[in-house]
Jmol script that loads the backbone (N, CA, C; Angstrom):
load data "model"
ATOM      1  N   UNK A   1     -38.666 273.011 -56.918  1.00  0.00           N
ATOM      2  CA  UNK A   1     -37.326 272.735 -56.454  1.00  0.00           C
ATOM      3  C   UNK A   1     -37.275 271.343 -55.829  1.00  0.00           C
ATOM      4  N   UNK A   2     -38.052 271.177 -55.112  1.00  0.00           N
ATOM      5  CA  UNK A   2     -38.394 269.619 -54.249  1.00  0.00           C
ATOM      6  C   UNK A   2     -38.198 268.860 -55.472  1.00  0.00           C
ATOM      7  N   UNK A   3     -38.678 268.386 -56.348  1.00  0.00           N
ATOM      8  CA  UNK A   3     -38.583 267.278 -57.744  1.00  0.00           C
ATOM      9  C   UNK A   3     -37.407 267.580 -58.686  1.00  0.00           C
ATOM     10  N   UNK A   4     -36.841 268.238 -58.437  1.00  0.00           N
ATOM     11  CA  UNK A   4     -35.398 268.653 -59.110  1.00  0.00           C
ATOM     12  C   UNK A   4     -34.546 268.003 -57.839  1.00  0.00           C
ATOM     13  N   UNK A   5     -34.731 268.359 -56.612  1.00  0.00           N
ATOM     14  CA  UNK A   5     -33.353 267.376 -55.775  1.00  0.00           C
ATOM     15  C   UNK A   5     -33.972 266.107 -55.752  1.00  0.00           C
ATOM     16  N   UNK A   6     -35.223 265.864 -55.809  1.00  0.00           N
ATOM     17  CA  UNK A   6     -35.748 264.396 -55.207  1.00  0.00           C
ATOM     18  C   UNK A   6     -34.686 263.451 -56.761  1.00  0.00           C
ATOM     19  N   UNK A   7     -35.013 264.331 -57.872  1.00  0.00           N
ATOM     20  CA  UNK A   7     -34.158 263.731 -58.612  1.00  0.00           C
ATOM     21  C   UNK A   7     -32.568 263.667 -58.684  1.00  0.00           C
ATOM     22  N   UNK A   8     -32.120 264.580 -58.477  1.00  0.00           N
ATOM     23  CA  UNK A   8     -30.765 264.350 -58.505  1.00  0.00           C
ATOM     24  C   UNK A   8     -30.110 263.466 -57.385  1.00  0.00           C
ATOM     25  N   UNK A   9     -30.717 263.256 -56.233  1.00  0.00           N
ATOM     26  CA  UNK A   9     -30.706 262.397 -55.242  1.00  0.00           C
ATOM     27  C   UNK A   9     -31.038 261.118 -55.597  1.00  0.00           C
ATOM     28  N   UNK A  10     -31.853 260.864 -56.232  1.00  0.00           N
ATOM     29  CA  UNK A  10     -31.912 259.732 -56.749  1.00  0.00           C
ATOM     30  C   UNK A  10     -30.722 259.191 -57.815  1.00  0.00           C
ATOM     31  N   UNK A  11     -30.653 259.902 -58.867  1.00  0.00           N
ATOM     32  CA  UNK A  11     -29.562 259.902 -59.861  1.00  0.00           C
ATOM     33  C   UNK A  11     -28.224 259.523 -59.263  1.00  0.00           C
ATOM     34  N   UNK A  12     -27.781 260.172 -57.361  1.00  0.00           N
ATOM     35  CA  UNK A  12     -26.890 259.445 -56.814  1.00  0.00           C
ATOM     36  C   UNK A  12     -27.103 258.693 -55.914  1.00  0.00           C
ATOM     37  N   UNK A  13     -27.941 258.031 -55.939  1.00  0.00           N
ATOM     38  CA  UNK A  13     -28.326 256.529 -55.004  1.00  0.00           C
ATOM     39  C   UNK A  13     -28.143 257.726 -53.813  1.00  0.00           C
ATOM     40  N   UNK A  14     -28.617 258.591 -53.391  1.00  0.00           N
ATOM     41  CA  UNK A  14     -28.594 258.981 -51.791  1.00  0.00           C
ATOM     42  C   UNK A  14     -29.740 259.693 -51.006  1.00  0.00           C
ATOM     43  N   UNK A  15     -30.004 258.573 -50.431  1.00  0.00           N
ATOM     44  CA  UNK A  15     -31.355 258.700 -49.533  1.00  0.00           C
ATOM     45  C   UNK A  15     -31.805 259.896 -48.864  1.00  0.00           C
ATOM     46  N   UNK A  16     -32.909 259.923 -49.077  1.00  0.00           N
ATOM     47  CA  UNK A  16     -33.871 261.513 -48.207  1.00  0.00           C
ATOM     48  C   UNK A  16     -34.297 261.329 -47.252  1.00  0.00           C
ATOM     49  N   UNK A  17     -34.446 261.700 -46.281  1.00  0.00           N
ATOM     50  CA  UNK A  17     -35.086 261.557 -44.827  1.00  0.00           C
ATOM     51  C   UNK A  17     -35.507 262.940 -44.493  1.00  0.00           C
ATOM     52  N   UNK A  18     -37.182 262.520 -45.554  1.00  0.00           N
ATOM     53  CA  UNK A  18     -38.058 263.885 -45.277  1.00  0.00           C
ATOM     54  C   UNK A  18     -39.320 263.343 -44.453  1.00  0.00           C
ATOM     55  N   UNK A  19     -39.240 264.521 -43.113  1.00  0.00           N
ATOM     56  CA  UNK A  19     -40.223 263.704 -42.100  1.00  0.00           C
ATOM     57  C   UNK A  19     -41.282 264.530 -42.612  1.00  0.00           C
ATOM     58  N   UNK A  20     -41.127 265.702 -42.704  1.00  0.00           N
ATOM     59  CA  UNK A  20     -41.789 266.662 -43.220  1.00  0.00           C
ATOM     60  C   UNK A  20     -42.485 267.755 -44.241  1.00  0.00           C
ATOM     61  N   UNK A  21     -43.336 268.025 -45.168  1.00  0.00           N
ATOM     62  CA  UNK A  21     -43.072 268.736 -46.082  1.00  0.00           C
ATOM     63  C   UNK A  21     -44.098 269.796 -46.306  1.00  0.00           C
ATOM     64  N   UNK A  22     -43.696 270.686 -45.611  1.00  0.00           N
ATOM     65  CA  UNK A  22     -44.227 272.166 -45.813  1.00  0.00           C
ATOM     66  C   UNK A  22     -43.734 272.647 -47.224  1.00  0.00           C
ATOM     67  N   UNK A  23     -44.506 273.785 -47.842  1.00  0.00           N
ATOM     68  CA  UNK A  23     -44.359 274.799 -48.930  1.00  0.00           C
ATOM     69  C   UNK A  23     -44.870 275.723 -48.425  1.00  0.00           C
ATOM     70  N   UNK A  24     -44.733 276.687 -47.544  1.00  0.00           N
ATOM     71  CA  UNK A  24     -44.849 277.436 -46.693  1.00  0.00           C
ATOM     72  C   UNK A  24     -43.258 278.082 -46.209  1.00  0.00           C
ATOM     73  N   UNK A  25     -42.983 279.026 -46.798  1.00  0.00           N
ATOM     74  CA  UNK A  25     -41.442 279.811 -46.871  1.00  0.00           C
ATOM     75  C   UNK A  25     -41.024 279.823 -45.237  1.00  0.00           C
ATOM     76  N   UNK A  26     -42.479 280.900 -45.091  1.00  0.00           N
ATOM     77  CA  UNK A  26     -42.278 281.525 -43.644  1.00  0.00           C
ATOM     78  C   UNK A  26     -41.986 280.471 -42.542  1.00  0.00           C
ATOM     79  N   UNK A  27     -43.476 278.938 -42.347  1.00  0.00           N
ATOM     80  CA  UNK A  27     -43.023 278.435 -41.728  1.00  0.00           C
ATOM     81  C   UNK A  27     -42.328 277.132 -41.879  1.00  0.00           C
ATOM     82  N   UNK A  28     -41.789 276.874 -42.378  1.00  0.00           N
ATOM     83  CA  UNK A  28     -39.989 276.580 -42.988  1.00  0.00           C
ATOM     84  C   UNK A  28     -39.038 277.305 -42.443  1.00  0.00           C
ATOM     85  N   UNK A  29     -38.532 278.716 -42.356  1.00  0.00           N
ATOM     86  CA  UNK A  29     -37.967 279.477 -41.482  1.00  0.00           C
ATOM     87  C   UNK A  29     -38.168 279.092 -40.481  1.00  0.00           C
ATOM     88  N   UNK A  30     -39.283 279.049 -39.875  1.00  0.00           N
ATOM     89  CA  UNK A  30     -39.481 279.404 -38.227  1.00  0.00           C
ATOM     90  C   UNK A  30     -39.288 278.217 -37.293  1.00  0.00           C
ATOM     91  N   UNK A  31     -39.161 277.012 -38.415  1.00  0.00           N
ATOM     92  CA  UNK A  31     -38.712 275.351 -37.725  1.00  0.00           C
ATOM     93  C   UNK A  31     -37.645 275.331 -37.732  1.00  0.00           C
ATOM     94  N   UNK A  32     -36.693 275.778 -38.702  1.00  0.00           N
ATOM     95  CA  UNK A  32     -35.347 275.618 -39.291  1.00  0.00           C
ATOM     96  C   UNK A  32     -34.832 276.014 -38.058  1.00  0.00           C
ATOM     97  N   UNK A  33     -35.525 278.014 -37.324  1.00  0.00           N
ATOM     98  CA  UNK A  33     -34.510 278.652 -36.336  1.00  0.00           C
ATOM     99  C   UNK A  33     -35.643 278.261 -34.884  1.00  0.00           C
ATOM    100  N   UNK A  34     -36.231 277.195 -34.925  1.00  0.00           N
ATOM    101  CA  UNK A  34     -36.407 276.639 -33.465  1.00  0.00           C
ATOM    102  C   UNK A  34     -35.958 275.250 -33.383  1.00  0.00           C
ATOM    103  N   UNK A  35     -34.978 275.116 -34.277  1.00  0.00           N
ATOM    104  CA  UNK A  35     -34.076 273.631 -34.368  1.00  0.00           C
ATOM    105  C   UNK A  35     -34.854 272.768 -34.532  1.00  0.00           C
ATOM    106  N   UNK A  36     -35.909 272.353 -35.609  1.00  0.00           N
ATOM    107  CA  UNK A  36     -37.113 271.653 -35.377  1.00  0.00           C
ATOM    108  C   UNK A  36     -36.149 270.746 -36.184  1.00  0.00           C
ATOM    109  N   UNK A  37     -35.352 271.069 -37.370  1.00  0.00           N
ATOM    110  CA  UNK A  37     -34.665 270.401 -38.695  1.00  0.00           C
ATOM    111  C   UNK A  37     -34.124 271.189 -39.381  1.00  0.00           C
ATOM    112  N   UNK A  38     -33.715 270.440 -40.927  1.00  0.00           N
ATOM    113  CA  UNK A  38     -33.467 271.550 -41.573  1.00  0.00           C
ATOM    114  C   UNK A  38     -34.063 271.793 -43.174  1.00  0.00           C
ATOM    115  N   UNK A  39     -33.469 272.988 -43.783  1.00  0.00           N
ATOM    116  CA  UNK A  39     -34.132 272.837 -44.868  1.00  0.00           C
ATOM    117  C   UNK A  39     -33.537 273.241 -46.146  1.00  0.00           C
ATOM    118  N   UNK A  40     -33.923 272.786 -47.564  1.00  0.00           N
ATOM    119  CA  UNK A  40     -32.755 273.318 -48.402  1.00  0.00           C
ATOM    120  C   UNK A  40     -33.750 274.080 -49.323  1.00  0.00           C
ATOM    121  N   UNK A  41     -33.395 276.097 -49.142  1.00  0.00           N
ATOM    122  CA  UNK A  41     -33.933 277.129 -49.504  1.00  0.00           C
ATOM    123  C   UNK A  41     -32.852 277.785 -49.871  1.00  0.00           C
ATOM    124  N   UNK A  42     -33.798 278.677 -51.380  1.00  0.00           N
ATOM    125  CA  UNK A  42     -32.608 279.436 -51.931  1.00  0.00           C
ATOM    126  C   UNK A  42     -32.074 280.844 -51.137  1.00  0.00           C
ATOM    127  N   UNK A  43     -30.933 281.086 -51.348  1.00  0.00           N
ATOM    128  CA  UNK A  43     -30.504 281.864 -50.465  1.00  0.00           C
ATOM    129  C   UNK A  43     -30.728 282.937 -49.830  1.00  0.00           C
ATOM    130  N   UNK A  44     -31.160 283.627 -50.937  1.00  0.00           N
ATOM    131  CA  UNK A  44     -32.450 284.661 -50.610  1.00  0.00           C
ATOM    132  C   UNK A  44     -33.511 284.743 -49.618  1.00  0.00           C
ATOM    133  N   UNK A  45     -33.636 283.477 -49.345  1.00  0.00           N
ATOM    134  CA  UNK A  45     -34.908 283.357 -48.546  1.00  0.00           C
ATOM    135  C   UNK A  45     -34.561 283.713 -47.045  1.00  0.00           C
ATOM    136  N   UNK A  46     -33.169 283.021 -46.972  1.00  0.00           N
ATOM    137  CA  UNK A  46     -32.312 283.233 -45.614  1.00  0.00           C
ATOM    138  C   UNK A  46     -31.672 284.349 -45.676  1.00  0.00           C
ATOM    139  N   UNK A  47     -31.202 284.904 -46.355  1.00  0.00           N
ATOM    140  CA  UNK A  47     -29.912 285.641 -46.211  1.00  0.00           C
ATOM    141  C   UNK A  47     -29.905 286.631 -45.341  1.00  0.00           C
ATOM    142  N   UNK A  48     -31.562 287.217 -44.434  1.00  0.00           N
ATOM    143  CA  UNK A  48     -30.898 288.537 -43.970  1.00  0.00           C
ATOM    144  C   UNK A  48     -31.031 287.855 -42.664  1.00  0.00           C
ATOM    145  N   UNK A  49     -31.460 286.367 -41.879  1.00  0.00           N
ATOM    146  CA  UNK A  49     -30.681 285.730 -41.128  1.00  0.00           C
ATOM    147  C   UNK A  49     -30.029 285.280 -41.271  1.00  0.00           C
ATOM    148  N   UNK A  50     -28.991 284.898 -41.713  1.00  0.00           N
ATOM    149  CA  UNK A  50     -27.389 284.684 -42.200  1.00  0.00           C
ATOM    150  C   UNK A  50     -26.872 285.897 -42.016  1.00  0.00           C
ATOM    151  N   UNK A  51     -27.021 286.752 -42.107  1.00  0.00           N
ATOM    152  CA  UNK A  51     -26.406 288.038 -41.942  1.00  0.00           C
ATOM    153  C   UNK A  51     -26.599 288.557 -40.585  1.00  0.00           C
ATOM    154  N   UNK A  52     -27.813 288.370 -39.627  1.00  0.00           N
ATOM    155  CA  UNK A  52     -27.943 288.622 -38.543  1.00  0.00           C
ATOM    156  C   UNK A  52     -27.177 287.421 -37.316  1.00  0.00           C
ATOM    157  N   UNK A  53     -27.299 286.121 -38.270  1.00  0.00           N
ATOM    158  CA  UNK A  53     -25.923 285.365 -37.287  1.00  0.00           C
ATOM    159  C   UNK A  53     -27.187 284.370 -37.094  1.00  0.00           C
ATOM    160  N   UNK A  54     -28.708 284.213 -37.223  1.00  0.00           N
ATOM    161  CA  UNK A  54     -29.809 283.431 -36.529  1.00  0.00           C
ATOM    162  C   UNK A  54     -29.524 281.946 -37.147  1.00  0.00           C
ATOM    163  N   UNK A  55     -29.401 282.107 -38.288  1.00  0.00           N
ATOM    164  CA  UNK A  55     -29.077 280.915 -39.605  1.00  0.00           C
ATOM    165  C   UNK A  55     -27.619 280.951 -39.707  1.00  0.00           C
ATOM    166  N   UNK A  56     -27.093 279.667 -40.092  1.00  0.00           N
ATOM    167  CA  UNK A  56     -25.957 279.380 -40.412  1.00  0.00           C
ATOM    168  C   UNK A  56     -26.417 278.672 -41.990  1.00  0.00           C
ATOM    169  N   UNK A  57     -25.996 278.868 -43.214  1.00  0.00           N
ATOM    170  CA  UNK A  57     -26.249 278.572 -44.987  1.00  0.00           C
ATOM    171  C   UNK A  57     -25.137 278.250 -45.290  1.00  0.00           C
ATOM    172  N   UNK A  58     -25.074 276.967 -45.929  1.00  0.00           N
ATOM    173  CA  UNK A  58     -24.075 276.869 -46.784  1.00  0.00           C
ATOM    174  C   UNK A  58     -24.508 276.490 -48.068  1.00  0.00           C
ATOM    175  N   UNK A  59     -23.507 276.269 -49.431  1.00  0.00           N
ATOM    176  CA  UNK A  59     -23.896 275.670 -50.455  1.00  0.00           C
ATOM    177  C   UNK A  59     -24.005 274.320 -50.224  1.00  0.00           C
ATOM    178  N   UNK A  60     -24.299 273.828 -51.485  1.00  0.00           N
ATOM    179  CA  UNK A  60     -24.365 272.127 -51.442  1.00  0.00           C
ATOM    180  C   UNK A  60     -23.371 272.024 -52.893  1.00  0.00           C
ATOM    181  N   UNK A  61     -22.585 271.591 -52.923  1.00  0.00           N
ATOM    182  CA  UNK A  61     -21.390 271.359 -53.937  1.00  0.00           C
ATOM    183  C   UNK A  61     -22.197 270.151 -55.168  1.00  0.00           C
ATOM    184  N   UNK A  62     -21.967 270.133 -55.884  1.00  0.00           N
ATOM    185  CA  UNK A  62     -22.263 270.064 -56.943  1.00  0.00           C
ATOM    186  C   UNK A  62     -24.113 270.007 -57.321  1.00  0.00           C
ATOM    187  N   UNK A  63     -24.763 270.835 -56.855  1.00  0.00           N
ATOM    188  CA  UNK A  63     -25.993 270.930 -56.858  1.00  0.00           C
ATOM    189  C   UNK A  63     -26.302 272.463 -57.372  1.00  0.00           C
ATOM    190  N   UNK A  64     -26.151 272.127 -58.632  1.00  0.00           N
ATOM    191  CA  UNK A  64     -26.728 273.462 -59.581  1.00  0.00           C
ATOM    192  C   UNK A  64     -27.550 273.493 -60.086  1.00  0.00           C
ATOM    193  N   UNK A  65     -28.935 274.417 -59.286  1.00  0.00           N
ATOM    194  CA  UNK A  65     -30.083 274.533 -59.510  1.00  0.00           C
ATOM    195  C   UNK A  65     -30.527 275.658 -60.383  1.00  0.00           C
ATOM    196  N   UNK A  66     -31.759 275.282 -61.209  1.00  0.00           N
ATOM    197  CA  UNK A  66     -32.094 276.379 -62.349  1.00  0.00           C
ATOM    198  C   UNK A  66     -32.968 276.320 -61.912  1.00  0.00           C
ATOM    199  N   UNK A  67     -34.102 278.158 -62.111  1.00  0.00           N
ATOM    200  CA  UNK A  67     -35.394 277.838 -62.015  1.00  0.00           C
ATOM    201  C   UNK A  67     -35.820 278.726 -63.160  1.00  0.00           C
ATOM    202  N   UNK A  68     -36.653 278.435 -63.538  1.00  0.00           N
ATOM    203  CA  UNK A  68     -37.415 279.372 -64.895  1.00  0.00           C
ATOM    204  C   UNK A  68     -38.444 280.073 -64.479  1.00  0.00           C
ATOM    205  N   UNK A  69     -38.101 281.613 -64.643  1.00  0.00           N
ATOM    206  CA  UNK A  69     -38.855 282.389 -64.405  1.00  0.00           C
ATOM    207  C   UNK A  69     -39.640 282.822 -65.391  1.00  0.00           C
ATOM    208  N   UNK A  70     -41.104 283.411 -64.702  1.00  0.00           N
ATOM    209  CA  UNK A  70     -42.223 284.099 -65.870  1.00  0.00           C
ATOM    210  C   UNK A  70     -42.915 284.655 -65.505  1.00  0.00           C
ATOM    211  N   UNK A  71     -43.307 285.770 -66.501  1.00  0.00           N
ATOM    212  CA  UNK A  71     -43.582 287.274 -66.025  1.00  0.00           C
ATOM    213  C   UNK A  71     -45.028 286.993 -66.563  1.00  0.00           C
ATOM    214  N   UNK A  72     -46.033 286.553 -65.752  1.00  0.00           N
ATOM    215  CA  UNK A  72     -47.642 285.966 -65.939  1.00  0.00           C
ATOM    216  C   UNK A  72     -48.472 287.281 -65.912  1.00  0.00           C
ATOM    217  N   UNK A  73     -49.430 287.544 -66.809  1.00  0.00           N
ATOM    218  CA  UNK A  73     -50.378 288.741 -67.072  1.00  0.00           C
ATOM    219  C   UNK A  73     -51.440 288.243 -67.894  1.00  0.00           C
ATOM    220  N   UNK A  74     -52.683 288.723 -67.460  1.00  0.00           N
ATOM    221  CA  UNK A  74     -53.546 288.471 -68.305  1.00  0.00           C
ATOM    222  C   UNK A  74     -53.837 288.486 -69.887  1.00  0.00           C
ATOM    223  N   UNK A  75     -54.059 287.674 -70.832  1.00  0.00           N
ATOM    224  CA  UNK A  75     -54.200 288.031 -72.203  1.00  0.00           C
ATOM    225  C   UNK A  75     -55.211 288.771 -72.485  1.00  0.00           C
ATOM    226  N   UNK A  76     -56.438 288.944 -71.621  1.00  0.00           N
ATOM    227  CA  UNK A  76     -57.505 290.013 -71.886  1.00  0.00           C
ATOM    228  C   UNK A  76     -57.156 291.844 -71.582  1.00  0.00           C
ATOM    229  N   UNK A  77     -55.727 291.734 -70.655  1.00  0.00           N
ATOM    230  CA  UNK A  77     -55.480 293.194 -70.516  1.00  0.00           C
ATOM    231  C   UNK A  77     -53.921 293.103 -71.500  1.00  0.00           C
ATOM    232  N   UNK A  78     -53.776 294.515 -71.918  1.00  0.00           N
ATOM    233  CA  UNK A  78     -52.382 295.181 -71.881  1.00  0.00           C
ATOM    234  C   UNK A  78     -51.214 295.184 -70.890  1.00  0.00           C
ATOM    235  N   UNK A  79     -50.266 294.755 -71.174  1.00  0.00           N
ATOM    236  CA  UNK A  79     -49.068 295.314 -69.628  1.00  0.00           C
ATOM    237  C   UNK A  79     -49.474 296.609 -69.169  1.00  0.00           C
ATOM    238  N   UNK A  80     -49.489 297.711 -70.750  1.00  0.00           N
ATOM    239  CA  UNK A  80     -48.936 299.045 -70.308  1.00  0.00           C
ATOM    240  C   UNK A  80     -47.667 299.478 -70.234  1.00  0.00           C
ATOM    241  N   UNK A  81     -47.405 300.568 -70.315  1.00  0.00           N
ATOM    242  CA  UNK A  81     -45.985 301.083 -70.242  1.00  0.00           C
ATOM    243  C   UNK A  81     -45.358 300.746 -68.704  1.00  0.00           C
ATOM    244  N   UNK A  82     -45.986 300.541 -67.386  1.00  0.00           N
ATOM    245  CA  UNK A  82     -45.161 300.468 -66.637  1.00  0.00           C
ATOM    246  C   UNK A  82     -44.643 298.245 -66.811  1.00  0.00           C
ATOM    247  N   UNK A  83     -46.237 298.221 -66.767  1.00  0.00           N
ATOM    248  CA  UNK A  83     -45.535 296.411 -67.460  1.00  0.00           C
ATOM    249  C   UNK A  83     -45.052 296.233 -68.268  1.00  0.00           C
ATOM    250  N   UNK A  84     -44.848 296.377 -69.139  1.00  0.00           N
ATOM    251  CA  UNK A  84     -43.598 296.982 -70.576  1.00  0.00           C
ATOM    252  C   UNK A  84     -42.580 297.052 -70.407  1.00  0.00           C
ATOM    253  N   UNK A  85     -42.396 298.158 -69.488  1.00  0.00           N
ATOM    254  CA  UNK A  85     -40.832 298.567 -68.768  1.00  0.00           C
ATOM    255  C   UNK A  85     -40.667 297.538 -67.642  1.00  0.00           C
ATOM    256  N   UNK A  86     -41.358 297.101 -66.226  1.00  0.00           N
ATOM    257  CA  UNK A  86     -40.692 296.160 -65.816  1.00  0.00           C
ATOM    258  C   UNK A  86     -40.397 294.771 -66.755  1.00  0.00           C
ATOM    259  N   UNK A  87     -41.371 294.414 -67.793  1.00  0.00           N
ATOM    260  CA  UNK A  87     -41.058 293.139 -68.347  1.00  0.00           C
ATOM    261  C   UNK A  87     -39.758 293.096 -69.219  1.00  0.00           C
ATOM    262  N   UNK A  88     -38.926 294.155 -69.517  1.00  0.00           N
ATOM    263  CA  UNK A  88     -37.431 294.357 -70.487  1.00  0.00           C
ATOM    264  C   UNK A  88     -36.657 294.619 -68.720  1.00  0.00           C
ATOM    265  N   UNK A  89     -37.434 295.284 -67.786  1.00  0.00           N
ATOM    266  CA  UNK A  89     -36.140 295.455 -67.001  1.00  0.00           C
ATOM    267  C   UNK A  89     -35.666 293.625 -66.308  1.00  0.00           C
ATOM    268  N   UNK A  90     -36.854 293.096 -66.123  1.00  0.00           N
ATOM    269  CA  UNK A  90     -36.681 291.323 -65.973  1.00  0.00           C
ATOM    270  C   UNK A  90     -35.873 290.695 -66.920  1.00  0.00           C
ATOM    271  N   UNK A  91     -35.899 291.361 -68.420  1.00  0.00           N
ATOM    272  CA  UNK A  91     -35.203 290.508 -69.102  1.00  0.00           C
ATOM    273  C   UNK A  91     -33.907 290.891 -69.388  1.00  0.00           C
ATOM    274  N   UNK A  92     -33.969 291.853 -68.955  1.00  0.00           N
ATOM    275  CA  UNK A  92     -32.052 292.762 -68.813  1.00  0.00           C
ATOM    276  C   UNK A  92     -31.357 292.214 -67.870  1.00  0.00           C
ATOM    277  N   UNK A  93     -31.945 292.223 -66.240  1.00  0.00           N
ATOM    278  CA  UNK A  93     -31.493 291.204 -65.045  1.00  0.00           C
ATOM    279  C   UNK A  93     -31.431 289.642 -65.618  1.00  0.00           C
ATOM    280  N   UNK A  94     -31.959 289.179 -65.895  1.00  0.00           N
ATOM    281  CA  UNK A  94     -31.818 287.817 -66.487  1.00  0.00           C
ATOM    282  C   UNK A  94     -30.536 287.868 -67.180  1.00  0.00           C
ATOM    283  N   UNK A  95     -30.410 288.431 -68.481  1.00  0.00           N
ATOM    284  CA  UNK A  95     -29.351 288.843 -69.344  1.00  0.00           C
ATOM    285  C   UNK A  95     -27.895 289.053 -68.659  1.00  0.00           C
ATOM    286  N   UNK A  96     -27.932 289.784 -67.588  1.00  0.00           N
ATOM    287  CA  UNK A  96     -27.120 290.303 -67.076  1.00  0.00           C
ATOM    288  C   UNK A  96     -26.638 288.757 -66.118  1.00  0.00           C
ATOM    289  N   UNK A  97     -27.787 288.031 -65.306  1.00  0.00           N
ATOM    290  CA  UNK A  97     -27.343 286.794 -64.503  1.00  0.00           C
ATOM    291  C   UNK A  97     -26.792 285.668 -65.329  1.00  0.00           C
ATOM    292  N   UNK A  98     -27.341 285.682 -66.833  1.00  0.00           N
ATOM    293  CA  UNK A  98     -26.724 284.602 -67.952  1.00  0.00           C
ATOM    294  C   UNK A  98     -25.646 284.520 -67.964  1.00  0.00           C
ATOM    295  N   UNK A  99     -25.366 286.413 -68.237  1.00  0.00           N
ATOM    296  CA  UNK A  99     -23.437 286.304 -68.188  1.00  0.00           C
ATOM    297  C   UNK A  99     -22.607 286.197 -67.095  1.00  0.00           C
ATOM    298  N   UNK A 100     -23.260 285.930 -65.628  1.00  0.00           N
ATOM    299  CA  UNK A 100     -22.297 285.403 -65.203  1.00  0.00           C
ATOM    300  C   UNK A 100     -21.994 286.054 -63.729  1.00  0.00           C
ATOM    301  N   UNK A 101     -23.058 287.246 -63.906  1.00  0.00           N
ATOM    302  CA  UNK A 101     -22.903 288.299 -62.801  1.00  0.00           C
ATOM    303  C   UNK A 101     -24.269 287.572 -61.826  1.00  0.00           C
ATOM    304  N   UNK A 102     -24.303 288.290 -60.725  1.00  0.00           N
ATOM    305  CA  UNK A 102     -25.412 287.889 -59.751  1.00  0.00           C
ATOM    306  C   UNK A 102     -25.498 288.489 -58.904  1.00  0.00           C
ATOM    307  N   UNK A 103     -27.108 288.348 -58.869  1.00  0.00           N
ATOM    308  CA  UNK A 103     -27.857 289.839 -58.277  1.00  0.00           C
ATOM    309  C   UNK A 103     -27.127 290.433 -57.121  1.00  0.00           C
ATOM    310  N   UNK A 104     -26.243 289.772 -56.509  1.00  0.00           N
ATOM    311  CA  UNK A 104     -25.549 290.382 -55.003  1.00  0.00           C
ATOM    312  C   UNK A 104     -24.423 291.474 -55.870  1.00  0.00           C
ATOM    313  N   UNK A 105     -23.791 291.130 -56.904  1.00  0.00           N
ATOM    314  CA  UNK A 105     -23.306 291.901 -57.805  1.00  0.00           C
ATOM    315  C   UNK A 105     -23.792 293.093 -58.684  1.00  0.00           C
ATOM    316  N   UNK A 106     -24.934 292.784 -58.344  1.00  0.00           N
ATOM    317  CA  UNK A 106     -25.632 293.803 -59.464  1.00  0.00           C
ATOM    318  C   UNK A 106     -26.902 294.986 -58.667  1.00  0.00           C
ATOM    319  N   UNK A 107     -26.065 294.633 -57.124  1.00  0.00           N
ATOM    320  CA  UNK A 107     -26.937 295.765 -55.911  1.00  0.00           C
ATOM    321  C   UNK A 107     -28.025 295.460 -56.266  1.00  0.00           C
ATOM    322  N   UNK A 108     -28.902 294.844 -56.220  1.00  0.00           N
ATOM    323  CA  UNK A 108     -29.914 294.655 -56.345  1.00  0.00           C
ATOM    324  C   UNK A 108     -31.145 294.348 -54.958  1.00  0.00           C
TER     325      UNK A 108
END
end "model"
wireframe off; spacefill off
backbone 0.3
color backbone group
């Protein structure tokens, strides 16, 4: 995600002022809610402080981010029927987010 905004930031001439750079979810959270700075995480990551009132989230307007997901397993084993079945139920949720719906929509 970091090299996807570093680019689009660039693409609009507008400067970053990163003092810092953790990849560390948790402590990313825990600077964000001791006012250390801030940080730009997908929503998920925040949402059930946003919901408790700790975090305040907003979007960023014209910043539409993709990420490509993949369902990684060894080539020396089988999924199996239960990896089988989650790997079509991943690609049904996907299917389902293509058209338009999203996971807060889809109780998830």
């Amino acid at each position: 995600m970091r090299l996807i905004i570093d680019e689009m930031a660039a693409e609009r001439k507008i400067p970053l002022s990163i003092r810092i750079e953790i990849d560390a979810l948790q402590l990313i959270r825990e600077l964000v809610l001791r006012r250390v700075g801030y940080a730009i995480l997908p929503r998920s990551a925040v949402e059930s402080d946003v919901k408790a009132r700790l975090l305040a989230a907003r979007g960023i307007p014209g910043l539409d981010l993709k990420r490509t997901l993949v369902l990684a397993h060894s080539p020396r084993t089988s999924l199996g029927l239960p990896g089988e079945r989650f790997a079509d139920y991943v690609r049904e949720m996907a299917g389902l987010v293509r058209s338009g719906q999203t996971l807060r929509q889809l109780a998830i």
